[in-house]
N, C-alpha and C positions, 0 to 999 in steps of 0.2 A: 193815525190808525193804531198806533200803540196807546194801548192803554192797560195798564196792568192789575189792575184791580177785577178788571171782566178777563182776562187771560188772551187777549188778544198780542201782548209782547214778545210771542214765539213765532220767527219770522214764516217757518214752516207753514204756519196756521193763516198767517194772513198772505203767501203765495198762494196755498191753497185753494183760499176763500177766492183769491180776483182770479185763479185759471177756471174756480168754477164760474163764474159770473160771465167769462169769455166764454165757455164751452154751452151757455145756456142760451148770449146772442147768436154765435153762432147756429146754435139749432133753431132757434124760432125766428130769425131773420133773417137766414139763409136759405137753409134746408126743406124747413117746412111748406116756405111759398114755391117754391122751386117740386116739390113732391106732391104740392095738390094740383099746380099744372100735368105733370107728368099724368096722374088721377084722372087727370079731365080729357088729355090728349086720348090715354089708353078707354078709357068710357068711351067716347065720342068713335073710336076706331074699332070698337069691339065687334062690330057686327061685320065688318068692311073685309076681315077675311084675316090670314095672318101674316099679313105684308106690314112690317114695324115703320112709324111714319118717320119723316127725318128730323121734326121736333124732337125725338123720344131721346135721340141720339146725341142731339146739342143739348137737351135739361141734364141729362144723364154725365156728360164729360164736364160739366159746371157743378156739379154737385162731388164729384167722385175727390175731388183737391180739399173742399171745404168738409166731406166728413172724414178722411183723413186726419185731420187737424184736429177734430175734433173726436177722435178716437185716438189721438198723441193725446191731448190733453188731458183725457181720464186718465191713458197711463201714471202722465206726470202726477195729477193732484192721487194716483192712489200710490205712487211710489213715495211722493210728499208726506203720505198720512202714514205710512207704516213704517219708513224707513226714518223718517222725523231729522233729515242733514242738518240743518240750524235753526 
């Protein structure tokens, strides 16, 4: 992954690069099928009154871990990009 003619040699740059790449499976492998069940649970329930189903409950405590992680992540890759440690 180094290569230094393309400027990828600055180790900053290619942490960076692989925390975005986690922070991107993490959202669309995780979060997003997990968020359009949620979608379907609260559609399907919308008429039924405002009693919250206990699916809503279990998508929602599986999700709250994995977008944590991925709102550390930003932090990291944007303290990576401004702060530039090695």
């Amino acid at each position: 992954m180094i290569i230094t003619k393309m400027g990828f040699s600055q180790m900053w740059l290619n942490a960076s690069i692989l925390l975005s790449l986690l922070m991107v499976v993490a959202i669309d492998g995780w979060i997003e099928p997990r968020m359009k069940k949620i979608i379907k649970i609260i559609s399907e329930n919308q008429d039924q009154g405002h009693e919250i189903p206990a699916e809503f409950g279990l998508l929602i405590k599986k999700i709250v871990p994995i977008e944590t992680a991925a709102q550390l992540l930003m932090i990291a890759i944007l303290v990576l990009m401004v702060v530039k440690p090695f």
